[in-house]
N, C-alpha and C positions, 0 to 999 in steps of 0.2 A: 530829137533835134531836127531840125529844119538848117536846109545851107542856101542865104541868097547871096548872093555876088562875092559868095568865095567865105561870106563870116557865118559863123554859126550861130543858130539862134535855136532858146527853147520852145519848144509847145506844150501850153499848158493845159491841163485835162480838167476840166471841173464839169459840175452842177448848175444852170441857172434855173433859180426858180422865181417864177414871177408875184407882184405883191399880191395878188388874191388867192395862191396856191396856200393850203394847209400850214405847211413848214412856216412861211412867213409871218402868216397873221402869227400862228405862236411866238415867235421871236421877238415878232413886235410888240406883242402885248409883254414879254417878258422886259423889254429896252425901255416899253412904255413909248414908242414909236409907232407912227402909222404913213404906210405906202411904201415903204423899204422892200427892193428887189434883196435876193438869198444866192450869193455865189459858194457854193462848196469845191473846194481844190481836191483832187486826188491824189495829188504830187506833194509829197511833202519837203519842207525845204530844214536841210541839214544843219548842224551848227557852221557851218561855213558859209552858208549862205545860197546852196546848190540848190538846185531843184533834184528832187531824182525819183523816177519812176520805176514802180515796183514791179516785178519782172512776170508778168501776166501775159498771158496769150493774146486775149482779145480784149484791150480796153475799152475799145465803144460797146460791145455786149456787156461789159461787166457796170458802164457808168447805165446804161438802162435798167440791169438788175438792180440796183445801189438806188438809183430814182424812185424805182418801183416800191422799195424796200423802207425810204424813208417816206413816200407819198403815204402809205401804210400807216407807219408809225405816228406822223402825226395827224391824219383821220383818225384813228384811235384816240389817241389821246383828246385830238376837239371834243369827239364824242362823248369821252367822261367828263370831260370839263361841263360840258350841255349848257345851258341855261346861263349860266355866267360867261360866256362868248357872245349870245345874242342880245345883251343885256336885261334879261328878266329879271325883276324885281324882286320875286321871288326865289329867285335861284339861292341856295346855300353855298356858300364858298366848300368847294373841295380841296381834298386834303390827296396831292398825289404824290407819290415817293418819283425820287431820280429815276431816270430810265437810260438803260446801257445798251447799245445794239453792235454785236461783230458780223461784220459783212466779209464773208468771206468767198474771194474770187472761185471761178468757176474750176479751174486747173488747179487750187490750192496752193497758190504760189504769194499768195498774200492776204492781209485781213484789216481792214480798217474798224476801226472804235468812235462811237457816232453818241453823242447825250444830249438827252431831253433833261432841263430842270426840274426839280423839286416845285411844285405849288400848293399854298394855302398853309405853310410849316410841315410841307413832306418830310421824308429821312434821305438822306444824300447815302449814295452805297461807298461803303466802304472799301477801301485796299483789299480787302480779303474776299469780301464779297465781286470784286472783279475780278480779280483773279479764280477764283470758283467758276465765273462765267465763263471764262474761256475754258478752262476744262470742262465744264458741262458740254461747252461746243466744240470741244475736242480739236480746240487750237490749243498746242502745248511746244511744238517747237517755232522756233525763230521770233520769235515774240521778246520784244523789247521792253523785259519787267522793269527794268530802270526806268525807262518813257513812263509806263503805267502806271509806277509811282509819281512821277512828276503829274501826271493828268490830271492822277487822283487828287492833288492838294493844289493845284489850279481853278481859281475861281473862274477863268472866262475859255473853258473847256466845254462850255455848252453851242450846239448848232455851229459845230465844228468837225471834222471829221480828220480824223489820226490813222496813220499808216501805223499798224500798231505789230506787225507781222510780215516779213518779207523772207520769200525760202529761197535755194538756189535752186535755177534748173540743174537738170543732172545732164552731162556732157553724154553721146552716145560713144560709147566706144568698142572699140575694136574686138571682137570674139576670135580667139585663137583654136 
């Protein structure tokens, strides 16, 4: 929170990514759009309508991680796509399954949930299978399985990014 002339105001954390960055052209090409800038929020906003930011050390190092993390992601993904991004005529349509990534902050005090679509009739992951994901990644408390099921059966859960995980700090106290 920010305070000017006495009222209080939020500030909000996100992502920009510009139209010719990775992230975008995929999105675009999923919208079926072309030249659309990619804001991702990192503050997720409550059923009340709050913003509220997940209790992390250092937010600007963790939105650098988080950038770096999805620059990755969808370079990869261009990559398998190949030939059908640069319009090759040749190219065969690929066939790529849903893709699920947990970003989890440096301190462990939080973990966001980030999806890449299905292309060319991929398989979309299921409930179980995300849930599996975070235990492999050994996210298993403060994880909002209720959210995860709403995600899961959310069609415009894609190139969005879900505070999916929020811990408390632990208070220091007093040694007798």
């Amino acid at each position: 929170m920010e305070s000017w002339g006495g009222e209080q105001r939020y500030k909000k954390h996100s992502i920009q990514f510009p139209p010719t960055h990775e992230l975008c052209i995929l999105r675009n090409l999923w919208l079926g759009e072309e030249g659309n800038e990619l804001s991702i929020d990192l503050d997720p906003v409550d059923e009340v309508g709050i913003h509220v930011t997940p209790p992390v050390g250092n937010l600007s190092a963790e939105i650098e991680r988080l950038q770096i993390l999805l620059t990755g992601a969808a370079w990869r993904r261009m990559r398998e796509l190949g030939g059908i991004l640069t319009g090759d005529k040749g190219a065969q349509p690929k066939r790529l399954d849903e893709e699920a990534f947990i970003f989890v902050s440096s301190d462990e005090m939080a973990a966001w949930l980030f999806f890449l679509p299905s292309v060319g009739g991929g398989k979309e992951l299921t409930l179980t299978q995300l849930q599996q994901l975070f235990v492999v990644r050994g996210v298993t408390s403060g994880v909002d399985w209720e959210l995860l099921k709403r995600i899961s059966e959310c069609e415009q859960r894609y190139f969005r990014l879900f505070t999916i995980a929020c811990g408390v700090p632990s208070l220091r106290g007093n040694r007798r």
